[in-house]
C-alpha positions as CSV (number, residue, x, y, z in Angstrom):
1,X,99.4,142.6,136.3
2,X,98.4,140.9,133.0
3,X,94.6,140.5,133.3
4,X,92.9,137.9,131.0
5,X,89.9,137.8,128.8
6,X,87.1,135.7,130.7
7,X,84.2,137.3,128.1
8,X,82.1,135.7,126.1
9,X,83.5,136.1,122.5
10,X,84.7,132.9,121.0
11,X,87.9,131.6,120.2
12,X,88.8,132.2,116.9
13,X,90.6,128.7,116.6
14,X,88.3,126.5,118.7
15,X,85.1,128.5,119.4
16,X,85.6,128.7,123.1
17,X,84.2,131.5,125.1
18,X,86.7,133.3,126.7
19,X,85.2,132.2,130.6
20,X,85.1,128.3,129.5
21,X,89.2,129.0,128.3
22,X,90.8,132.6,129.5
23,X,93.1,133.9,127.1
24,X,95.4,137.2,127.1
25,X,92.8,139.6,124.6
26,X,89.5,139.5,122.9
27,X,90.4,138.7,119.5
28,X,93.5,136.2,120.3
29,X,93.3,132.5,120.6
30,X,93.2,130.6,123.7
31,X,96.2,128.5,125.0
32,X,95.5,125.4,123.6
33,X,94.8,127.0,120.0
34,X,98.3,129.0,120.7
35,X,100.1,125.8,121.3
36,X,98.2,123.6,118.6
37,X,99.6,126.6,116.2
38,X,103.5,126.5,117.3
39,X,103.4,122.7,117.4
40,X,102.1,122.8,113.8
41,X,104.4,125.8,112.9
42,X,107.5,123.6,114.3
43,X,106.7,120.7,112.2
44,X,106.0,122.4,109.0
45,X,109.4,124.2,109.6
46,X,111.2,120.9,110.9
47,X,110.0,118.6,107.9
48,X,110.6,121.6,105.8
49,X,106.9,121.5,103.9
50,X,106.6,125.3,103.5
51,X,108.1,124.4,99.9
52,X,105.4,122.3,99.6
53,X,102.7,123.6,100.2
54,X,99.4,123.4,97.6
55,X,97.0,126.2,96.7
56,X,93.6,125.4,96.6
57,X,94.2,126.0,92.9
58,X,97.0,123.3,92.6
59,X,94.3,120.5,93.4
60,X,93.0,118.0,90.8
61,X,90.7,115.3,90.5
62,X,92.4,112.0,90.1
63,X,89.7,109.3,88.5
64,X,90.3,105.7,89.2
65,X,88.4,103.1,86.9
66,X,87.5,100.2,89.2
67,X,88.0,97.6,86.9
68,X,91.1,98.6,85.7
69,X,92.7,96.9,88.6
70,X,92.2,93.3,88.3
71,X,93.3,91.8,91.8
72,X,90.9,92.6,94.0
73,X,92.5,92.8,97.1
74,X,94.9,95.1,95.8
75,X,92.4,97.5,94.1
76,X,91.0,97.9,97.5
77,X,94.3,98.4,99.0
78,X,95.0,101.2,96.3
79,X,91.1,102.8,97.1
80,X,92.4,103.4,100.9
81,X,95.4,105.0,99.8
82,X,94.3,107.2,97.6
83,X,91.4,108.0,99.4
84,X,94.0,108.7,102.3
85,X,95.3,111.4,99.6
86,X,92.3,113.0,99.4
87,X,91.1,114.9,102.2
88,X,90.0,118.0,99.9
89,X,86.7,119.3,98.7
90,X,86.0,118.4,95.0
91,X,84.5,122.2,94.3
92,X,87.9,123.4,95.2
93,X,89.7,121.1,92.5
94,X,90.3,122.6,88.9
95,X,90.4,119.2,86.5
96,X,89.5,116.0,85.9
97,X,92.3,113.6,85.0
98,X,92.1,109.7,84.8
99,X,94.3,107.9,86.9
100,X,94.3,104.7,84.8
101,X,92.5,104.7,81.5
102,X,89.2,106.6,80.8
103,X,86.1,104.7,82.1
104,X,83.0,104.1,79.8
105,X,80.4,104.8,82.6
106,X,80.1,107.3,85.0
107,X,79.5,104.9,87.4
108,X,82.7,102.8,86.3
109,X,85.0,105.8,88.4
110,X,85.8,106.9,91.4
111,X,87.1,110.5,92.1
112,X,89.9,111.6,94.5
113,X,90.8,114.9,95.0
114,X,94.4,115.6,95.5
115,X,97.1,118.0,94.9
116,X,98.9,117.7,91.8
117,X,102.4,116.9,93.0
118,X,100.8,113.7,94.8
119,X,98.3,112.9,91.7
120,X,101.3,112.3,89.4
121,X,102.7,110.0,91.9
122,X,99.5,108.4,92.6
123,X,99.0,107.8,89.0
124,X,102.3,106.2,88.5
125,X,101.4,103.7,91.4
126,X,98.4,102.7,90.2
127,X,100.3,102.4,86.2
128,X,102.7,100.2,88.0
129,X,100.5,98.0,90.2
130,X,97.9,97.6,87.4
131,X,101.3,96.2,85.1
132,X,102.0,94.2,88.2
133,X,98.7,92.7,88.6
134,X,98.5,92.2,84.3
135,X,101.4,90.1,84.6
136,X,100.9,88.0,87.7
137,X,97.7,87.6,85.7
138,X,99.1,86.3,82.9
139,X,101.7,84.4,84.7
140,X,98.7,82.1,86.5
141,X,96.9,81.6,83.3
142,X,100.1,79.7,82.2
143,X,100.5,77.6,85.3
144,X,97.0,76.7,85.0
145,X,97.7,75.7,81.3
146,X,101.1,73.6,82.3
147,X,99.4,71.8,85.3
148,X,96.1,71.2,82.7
149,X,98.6,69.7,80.6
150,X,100.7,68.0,83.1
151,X,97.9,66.5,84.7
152,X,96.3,65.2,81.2
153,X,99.6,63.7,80.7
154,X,99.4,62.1,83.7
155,X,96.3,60.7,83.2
156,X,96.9,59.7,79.8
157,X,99.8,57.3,81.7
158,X,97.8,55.7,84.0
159,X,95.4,55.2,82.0
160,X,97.8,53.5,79.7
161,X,99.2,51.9,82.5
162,X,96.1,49.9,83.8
163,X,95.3,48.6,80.0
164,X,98.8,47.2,80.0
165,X,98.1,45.3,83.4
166,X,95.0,44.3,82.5
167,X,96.4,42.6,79.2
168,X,99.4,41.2,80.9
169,X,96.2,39.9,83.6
170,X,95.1,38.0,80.6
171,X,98.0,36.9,79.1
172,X,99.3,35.4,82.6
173,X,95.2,33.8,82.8
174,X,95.7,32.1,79.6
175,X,99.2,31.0,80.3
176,X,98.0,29.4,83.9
177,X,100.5,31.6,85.4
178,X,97.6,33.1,87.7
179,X,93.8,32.0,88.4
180,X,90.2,33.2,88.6
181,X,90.6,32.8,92.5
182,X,93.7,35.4,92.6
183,X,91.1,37.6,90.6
184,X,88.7,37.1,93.6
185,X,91.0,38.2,96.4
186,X,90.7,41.5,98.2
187,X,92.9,44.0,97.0
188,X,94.5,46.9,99.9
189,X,94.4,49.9,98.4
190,X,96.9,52.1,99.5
């Protein structure tokens, strides 16, 4: 009969003593660390990640400048992401590389430590949604210039418009076409 460990040496996976979770020996782990193990052994093997994964030594620190990213919404977006990316411990990282552009103050950066593989595609994200966010930047600044100038235009003509009216007003005064009394009326407005 298979006896099992009820002692009170801990679990080396979760901590447990062996009479709060039996398990088959001393030194092994309990069920639920057992299972937790194959379950994680079965993904690694069925998403095929053994080829990737990082040394502690492969990790970098990626720096984001925060005002490199002009639309706001999407800087934070990109801040949650990478900071998704990095669930490592910065003494563990070798480097410091810049993710966009070096800051001029320390407190101009924000660090996230990753593994290189997922740095370079970080850093290409944030390359492509800072050129993003440049041009929808510069695409607004000229419709703000074309309605400016649309709307002077505009302006301009009705402008024009009401000195034309009020000349043909006095033209058609003079003539006795129209008289003060039509000037007195109450006008709708629209």
């Amino acid at each position: 009969m298979n006896r099992l460990y009820e002692g009170s040496a801990p679990c080396p996976g979760c901590g447990c003593s062996g009479s709060e979770k039996p398990r088959s020996k001393k030194d092994g782990l309990c069920y639920d660390c057992s299972k937790a193990l194959e379950i994680g052994k079965s993904i690694v093997k069925e998403r095929n990640l053994e080829r990737n994964y990082y040394r502690l030594d492969d990790l970098v620190v990626g720096e984001l400048t925060w005002y490199e990213i002009p639309t706001r919404e999407v800087e934070m977006s990109l801040r949650r992401l990478l900071s998704a990316f990095s669930q490592f411990d910065k003494k563990n990282a070798c480097g410091r590389s810049g993710l966009i552009g070096p800051g001029e103050a320390i407190t101009a950066r924000e660090g996230y430590v990753m593994p290189k593989v997922v740095f370079e595609s970080a850093k290409e994200l944030c390359l492509s949604l800072y050129n993003a966010c440049r041009q929808l930047e510069k695409e607004r600044r000229s419709y703000e210039k074309e309605l400016e100038a649309k709307l002077a235009e505009q302006k301009n003509d009705i402008y024009n418009d009401g000195v034309e009216r009020g000349r043909n007003l006095l033209f058609q005064l003079n003539n006795g076409e129209i008289s003060l009394d039509d000037f007195s009326k109450r006008i709708k407005k629209y």
